[in-house]
C-alpha positions as CSV (number, residue, x, y, z in Angstrom):
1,X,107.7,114.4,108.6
2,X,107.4,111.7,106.0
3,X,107.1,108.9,108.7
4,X,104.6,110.8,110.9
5,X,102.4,111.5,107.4
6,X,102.7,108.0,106.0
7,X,101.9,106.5,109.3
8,X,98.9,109.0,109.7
9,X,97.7,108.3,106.5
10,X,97.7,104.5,107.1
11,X,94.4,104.7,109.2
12,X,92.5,106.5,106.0
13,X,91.4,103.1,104.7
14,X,90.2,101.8,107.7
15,X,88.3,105.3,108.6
16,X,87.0,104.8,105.1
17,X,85.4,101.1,105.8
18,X,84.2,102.3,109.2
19,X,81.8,104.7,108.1
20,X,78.5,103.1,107.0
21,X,77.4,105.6,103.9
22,X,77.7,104.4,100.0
23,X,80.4,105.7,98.4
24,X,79.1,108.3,96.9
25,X,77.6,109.9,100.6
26,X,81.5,109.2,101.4
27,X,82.9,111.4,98.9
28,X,80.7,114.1,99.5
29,X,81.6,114.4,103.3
30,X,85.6,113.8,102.4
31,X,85.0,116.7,99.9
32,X,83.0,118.8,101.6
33,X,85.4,118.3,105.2
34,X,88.7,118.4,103.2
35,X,87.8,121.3,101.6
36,X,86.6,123.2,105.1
37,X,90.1,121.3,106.5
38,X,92.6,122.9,103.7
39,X,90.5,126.2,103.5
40,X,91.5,126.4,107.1
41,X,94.9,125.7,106.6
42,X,95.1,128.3,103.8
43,X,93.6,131.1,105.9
44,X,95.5,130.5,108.9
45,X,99.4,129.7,107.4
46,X,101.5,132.6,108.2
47,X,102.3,133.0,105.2
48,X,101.0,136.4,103.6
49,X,100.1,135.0,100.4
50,X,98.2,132.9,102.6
51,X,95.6,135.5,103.7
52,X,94.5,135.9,99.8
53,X,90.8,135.0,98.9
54,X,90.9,131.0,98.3
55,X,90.0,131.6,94.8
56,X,93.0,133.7,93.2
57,X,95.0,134.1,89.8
58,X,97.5,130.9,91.6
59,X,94.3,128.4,92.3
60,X,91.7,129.8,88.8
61,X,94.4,129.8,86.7
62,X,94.1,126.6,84.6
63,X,97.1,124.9,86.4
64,X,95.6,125.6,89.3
65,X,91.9,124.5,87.9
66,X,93.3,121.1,86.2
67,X,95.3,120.0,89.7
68,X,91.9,120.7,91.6
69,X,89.9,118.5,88.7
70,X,92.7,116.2,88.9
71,X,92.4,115.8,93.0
72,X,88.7,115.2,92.8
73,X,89.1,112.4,90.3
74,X,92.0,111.2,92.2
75,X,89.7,111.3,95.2
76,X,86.6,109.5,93.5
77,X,88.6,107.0,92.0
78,X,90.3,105.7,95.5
79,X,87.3,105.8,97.1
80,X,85.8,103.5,94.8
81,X,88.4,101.7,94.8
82,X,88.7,101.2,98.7
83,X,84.7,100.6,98.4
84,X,85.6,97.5,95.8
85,X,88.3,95.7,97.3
86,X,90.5,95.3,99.8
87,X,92.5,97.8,101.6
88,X,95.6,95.6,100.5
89,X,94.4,95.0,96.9
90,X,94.4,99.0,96.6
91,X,97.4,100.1,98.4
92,X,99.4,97.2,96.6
93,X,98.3,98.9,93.3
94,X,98.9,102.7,94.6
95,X,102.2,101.7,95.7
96,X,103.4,101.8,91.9
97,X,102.7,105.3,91.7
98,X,106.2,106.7,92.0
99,X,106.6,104.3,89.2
100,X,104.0,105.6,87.1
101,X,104.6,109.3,87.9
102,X,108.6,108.8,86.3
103,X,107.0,107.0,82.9
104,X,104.2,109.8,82.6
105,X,107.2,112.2,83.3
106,X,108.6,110.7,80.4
107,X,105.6,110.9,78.4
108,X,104.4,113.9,78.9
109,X,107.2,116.3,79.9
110,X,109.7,114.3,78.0
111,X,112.0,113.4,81.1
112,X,115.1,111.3,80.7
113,X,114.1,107.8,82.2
114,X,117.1,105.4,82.9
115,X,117.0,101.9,82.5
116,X,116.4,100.8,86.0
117,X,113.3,103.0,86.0
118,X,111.8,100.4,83.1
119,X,113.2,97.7,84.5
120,X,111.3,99.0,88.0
121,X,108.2,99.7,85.9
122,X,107.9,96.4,83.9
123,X,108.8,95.0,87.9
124,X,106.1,96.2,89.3
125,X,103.3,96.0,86.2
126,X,103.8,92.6,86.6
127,X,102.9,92.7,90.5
128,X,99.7,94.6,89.7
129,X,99.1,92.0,86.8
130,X,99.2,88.9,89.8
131,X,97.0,91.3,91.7
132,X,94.3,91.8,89.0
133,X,94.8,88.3,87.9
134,X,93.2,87.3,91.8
135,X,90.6,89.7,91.4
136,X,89.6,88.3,87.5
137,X,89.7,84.9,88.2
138,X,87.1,85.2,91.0
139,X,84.9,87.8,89.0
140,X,85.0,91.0,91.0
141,X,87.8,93.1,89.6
142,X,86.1,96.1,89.5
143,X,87.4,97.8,92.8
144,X,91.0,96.9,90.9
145,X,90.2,98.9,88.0
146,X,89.3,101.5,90.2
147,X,93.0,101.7,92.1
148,X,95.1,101.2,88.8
149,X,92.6,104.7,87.3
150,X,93.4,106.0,90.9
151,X,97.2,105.4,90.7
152,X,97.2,106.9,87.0
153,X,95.8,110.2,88.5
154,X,98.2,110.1,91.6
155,X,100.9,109.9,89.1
156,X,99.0,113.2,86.8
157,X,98.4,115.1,89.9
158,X,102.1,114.6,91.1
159,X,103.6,116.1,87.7
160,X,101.3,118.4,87.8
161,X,102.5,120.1,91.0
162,X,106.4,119.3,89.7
163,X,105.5,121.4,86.6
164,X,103.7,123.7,87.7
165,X,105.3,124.2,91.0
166,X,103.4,128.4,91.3
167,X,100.1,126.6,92.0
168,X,99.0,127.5,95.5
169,X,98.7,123.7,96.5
170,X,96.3,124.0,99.7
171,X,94.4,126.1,97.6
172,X,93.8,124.1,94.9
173,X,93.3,120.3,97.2
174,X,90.2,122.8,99.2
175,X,88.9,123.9,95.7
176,X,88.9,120.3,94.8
177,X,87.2,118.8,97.6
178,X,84.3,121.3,97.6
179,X,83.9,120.7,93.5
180,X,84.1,116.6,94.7
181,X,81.1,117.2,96.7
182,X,79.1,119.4,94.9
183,X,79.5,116.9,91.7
184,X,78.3,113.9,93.6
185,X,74.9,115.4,95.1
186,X,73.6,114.2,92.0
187,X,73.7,110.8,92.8
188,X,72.3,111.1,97.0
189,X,73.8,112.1,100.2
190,X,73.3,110.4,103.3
191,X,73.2,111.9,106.9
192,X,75.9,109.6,108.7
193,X,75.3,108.3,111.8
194,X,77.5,108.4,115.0
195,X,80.3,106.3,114.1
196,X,80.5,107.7,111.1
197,X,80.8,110.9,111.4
198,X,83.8,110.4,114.1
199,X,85.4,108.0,111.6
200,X,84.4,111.2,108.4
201,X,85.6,113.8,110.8
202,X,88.5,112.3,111.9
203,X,89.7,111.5,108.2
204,X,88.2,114.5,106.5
205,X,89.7,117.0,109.5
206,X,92.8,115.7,110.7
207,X,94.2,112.6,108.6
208,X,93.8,113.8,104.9
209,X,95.2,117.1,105.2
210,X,97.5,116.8,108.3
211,X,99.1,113.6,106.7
212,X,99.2,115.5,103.0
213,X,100.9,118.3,104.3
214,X,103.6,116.4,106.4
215,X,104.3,114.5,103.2
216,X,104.4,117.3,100.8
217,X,107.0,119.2,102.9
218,X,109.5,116.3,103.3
219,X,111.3,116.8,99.9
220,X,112.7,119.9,101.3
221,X,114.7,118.3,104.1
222,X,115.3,114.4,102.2
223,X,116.1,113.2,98.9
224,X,112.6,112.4,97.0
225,X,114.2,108.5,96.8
226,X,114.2,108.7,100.3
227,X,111.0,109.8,100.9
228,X,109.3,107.7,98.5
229,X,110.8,104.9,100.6
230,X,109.8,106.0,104.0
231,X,105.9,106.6,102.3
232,X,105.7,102.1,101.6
233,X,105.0,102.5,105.5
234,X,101.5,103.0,104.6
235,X,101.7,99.9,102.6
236,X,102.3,97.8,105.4
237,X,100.2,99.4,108.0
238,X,97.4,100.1,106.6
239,X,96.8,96.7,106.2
240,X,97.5,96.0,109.5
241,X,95.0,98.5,111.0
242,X,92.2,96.6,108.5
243,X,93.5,93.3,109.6
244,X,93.3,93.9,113.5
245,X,89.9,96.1,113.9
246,X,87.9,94.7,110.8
247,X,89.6,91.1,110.3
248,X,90.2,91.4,106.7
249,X,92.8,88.6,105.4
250,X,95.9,89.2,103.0
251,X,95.4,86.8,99.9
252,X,98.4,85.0,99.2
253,X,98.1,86.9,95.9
254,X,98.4,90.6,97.5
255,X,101.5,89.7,99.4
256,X,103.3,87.8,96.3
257,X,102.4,91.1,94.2
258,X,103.6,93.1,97.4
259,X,106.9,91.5,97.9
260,X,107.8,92.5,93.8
261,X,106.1,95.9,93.3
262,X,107.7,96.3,96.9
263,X,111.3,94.8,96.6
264,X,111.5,96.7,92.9
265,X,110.8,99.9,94.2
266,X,112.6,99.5,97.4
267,X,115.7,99.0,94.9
268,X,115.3,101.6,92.6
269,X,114.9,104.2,95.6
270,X,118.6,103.1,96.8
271,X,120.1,103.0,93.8
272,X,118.6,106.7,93.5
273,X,120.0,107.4,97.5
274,X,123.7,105.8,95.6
275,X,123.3,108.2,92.6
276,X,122.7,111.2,95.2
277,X,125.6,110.3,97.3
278,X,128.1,109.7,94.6
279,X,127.5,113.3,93.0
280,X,127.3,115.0,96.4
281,X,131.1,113.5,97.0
282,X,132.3,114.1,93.5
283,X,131.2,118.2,94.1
């Protein structure tokens, strides 16, 4: 399950770049199809809570409210991000959001951290600093900015659903990508053209929510360090998808800051795997 979502999920930058909208026009259609796409999914499970109205005490409550406000901001912010830099410049920085969800664990929930998580965090902050450090010293930094805001909410909207973990989920991501759209009208929405609305349909209909479902079901049959490292997949292909269909180049930054943020969170994940082992044989 994790494989199949990561390596699904890998073509949402490239479906992204293919369709020729601004970004705003872009995050109205993601919205506006992700929220059709997990409304669907909602009425449909055969589940019996399932067949509730999509706005109920588990999705108006305020967790439910603040992990909808959450996903749109999440949503907006990697858009823009993906709008403002490379599809390797963005996924470099997301890929320190398992990271940055155990220090806001810590800060927020008050969540024992233990020393390799630092160690793993100052690890890879250094890796988004080399990143950044490209981006600044050539004067467009700004779609950089947009992934570390991105990776931040990642991190909030992933406690979120550990803390709160009665929030109807598909629920909430539908009520969050109809409020995404409705918020951006303000600012103009195009009518795509042909490619674009394949390349918005497929990512809006299938990828997102397909791949987000797959992904948020594979802690129940794997370890979550085991998961987390089966998810760097996208890391490396989405990349490659970019590389082959729109000829975008790694700088030799992005893959010096992807070999630390990378080889620190490829550690941490098996010394995690070691800890799990160790007390399942000592039970």
């Amino acid at each position: 399950m994790a494989g199949g979502g990561a390596a699904l999920i890998s073509f949402d930058g490239l479906l992204i770049r293919l369709q020729d909208l601004t970004p705003t026009s872009v995050l109205f259609w993601r919205g506006l199809l992700t929220g059709v796409a997990f409304a669907g999914i909602a009425i449909f499970t055969n589940r019996p809570s399932s067949r509730d109205k999509l706005v109920s005490p588990r999705t108006t409550s305020w967790p439910g409210t603040l992990l909808a406000v959450v996903t749109s901001l999440a949503t907006l912010t990697w858009v823009f991000a993906l709008t403002h830099t490379t599809i390797a410049h963005a996924l470099v920085i997301a890929s320190c959001s398992p990271i940055a969800t155990a220090v806001l664990g810590r800060l927020l929930l008050g969540e024992h951290l233990p020393v390799r998580t630092w160690v793993a965090g100052l690890v890879a902050a250094f890796g988004v600093a080399v990143v950044v450090s490209g981006s600044i010293s050539s004067g467009d930094f700004q779609g950089d900015v947009w992934a570390v805001l991105a990776t931040g909410l990642l991190a909030l909207m992933l406690i979120v659903l550990r803390h709160y973990q009665d929030i109807d989920r598909i629920k909430a991501m539908s009520i969050g990508g109809f409020l995404l759209s409705v918020v951006v009208i303000p600012w103009g929405v195009e009518m795509p053209d042909l490619r674009t609305s394949v390349a918005a349909g497929l990512d809006g209909l299938i990828v997102l929510p397909v791949s987000l479902v797959l992904i948020t079901a594979a802690p129940r049959y794997l370890p979550a360090a085991e998961v987390g490292l089966i998810l760097l997949l996208e890391v490396i292909l989405a990349p490659l998808w970019v590389l082959v269909v729109l000829g975008e180049l790694l700088t030799p930054q992005v893959v010096l800051s992807a070999t630390v943020i990378l080889g620190a969170i490829v550690i941490h994940s098996v010394m995690d795997l070691r800890k799990v082992d160790a007390l399942r044989r000592g039970t």
